[in-house]
C-alpha positions in Angstrom: 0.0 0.0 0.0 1.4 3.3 -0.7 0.7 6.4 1.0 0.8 10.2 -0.2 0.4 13.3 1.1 -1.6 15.6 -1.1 -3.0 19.3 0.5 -6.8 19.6 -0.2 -9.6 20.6 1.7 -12.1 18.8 -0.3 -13.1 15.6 -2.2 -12.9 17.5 -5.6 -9.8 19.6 -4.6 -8.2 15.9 -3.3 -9.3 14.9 -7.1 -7.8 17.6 -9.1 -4.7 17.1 -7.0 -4.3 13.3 -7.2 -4.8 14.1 -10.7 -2.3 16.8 -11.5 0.5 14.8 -9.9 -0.5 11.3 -11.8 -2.4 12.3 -14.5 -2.9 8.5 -16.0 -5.6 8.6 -13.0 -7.8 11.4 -15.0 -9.6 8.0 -16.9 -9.9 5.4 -14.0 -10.1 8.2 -10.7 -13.8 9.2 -11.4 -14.7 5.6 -11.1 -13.1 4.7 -8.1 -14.8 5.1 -5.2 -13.0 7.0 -2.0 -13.2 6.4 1.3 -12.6 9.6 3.4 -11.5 8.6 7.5 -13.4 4.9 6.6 -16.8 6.9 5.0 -17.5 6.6 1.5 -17.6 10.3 0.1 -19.9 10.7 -2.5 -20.1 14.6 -2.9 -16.8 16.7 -4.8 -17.9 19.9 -1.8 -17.3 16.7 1.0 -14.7 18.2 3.6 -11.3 16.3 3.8 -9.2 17.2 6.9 -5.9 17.9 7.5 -4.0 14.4 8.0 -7.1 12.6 7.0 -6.5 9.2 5.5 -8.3 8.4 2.2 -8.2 5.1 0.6 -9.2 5.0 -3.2 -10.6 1.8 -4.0 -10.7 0.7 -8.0 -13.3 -0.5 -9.5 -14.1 -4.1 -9.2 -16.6 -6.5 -10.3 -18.0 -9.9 -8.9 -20.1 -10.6 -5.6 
């Protein structure tokens, strides 16, 4: 597991971050769902704080 510290105050801000410093994640990051101190943030205004852990989970299929 890797970890990365990226400044942003919000889900979309943590996006267009994540994105500007890897930008192969602009095709698979809006389908990944993150998960934003263990909650699953489904809103781009949802608040991220400081030294927040997010985990990005990739799409996956199967049950």
């Amino acid at each position: 597991m890797e970890t990365e510290t990226v400044p942003a105050e919000t889900v979309g801000e943590l996006h267009a971050a994540l994105v500007g410093r890897h930008p192969a994640l602009a095709d698979v990051l809006p389908r990944c769902s993150l998960l934003v101190g263990g909650v699953r943030a489904s809103d781009d205004a949802g608040p991220v704080g400081q030294d927040e852990l997010v985990d990005v989970l990739p799409p996956f299929a199967g049950g």
